[in-house]
ZAMARGU-4260 file (C-alpha; in steps of 0.2 Angstrom, whole numbers, plus 5000, padded with zeros to 4 digits):
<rodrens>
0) 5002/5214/4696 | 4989/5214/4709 | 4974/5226/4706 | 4969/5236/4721 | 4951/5242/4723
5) 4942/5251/4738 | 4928/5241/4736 | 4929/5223/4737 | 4916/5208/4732 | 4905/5208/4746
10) 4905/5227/4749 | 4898/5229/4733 | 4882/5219/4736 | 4879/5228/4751 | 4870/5243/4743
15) 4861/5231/4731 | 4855/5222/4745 | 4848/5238/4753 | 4839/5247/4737 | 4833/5229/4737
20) 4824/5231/4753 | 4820/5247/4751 | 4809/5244/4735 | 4803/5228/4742 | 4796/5239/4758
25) 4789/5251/4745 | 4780/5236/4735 | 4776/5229/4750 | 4767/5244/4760 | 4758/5250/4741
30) 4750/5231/4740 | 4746/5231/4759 | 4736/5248/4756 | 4729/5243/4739 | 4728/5226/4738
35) 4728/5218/4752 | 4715/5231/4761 | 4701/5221/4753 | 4704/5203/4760 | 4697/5208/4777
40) 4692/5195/4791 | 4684/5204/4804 | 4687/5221/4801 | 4707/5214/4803 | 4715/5211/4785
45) 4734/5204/4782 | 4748/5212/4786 | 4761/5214/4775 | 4773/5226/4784 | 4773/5213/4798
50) 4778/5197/4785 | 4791/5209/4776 | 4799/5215/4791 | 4800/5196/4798 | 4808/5188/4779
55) 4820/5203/4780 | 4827/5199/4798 | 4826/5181/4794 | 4835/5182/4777 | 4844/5196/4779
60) 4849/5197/4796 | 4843/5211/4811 | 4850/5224/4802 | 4841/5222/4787 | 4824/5217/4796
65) 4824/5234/4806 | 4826/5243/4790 | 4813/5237/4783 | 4801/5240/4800 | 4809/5258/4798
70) 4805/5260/4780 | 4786/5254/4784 | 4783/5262/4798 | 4790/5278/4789 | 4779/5276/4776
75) 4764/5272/4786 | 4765/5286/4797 | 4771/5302/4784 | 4761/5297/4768 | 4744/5291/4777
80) 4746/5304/4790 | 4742/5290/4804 | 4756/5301/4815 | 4761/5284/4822 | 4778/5279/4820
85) 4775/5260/4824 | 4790/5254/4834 | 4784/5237/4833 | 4789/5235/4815 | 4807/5240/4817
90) 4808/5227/4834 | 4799/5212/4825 | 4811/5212/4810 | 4829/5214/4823 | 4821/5199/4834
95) 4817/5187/4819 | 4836/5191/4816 | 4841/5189/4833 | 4831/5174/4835 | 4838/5164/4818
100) 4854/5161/4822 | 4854/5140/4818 | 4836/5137/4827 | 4830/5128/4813 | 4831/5119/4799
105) 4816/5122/4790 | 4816/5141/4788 | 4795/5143/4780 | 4791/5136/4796 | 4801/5146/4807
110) 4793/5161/4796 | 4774/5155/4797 | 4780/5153/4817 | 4787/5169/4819 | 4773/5176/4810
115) 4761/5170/4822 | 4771/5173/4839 | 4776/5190/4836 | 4760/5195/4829 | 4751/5195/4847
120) 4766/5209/4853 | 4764/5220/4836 | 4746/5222/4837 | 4748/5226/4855 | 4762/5238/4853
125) 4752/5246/4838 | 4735/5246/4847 | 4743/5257/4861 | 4755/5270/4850 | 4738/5272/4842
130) 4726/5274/4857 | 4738/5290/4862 | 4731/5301/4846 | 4713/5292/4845 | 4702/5286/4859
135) 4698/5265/4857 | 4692/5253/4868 | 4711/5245/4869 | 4706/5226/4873 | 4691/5224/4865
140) 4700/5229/4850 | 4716/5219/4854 | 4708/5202/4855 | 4697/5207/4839 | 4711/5213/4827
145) 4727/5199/4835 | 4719/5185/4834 | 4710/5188/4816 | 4726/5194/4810 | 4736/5177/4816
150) 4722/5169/4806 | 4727/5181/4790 | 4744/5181/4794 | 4746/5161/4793 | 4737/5160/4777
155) 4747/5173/4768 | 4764/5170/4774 | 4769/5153/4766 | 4765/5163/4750 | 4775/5180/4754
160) 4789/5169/4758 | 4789/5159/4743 | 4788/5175/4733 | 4801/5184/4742 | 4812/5167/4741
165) 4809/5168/4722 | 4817/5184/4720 | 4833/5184/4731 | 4837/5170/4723 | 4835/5175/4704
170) 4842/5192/4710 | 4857/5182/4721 | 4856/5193/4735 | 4858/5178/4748
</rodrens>
């Protein structure tokens, strides 16, 4: 006799999957403020929220890559009292989603591309939710920190997403 459950196969790694991303956003935003705040280039250093946010959508879907952009920006804004809730994070992980859908073969190259090109709107959208609360020279400071953080970005995202690969795939969330 057939067994009935509520809860089928793939229903029941869909909460797995978000404590995942959940505690990889966690990790991810405690290494970007203590780790990853001393490897500065330029008064620019790498940004981890922005790699995180782009692997989630990329590996997860949009769904997934927004939450994590939620969870980041979250953090960033209520625990370092920044008072920004950066809206870039949440759009850049739903448009490396959007943007996967059988583009390309090689998916660490579509990630160090994404990286780069959704860099330059992030730093923009970030610069000018911050410029409300604090008075900054907007361009100057735009061309300073976007183009030093493509630099940071490109050398630290082939070794985020082998990481990240690493991991959903001992854990067999994909």
């Amino acid at each position: 006799m057939p067994e009935i459950t509520f809860i089928s196969n793939k229903t029941r790694k869909e909460p797995i999957k978000y404590f995942f991303i959940f505690v990889i956003a966690v990790i991810t935003w405690v290494l970007q403020i203590s780790v990853f705040s001393r490897f500065l280039y330029f008064d620019t250093m790498p940004n981890l929220m922005l790699l995180g946010s782009v692997f989630a959508g990329i590996s997860f879907g949009p769904l997934t890559g927004t939450l994590f952009g939620i969870i980041a920006s979250f953090l960033n804004a209520n625990i370092l009292y920044d008072h920004v809730f950066y809206i870039s994070y949440p759009l850049a992980g739903l448009l490396a989603g959007i943007l996967i859908k059988n583009l390309f073969s090689d998916e660490l190259l579509f990630f160090i591309l994404l990286c780069v090109l959704i860099n330059f709107p992030v730093d923009f959208l970030n610069g000018w939710q911050y410029s409300f609360n604090n008075p900054i020279n907007l361009i100057d400071r735009y061309l300073l920190v976007s183009l030093n953080g493509v630099v940071l970005n490109t050398l630290f995202a082939p070794f985020y997403y082998i990481i990240m690969k690493f991991i959903t795939k001992k854990l067999n969330l994909r």
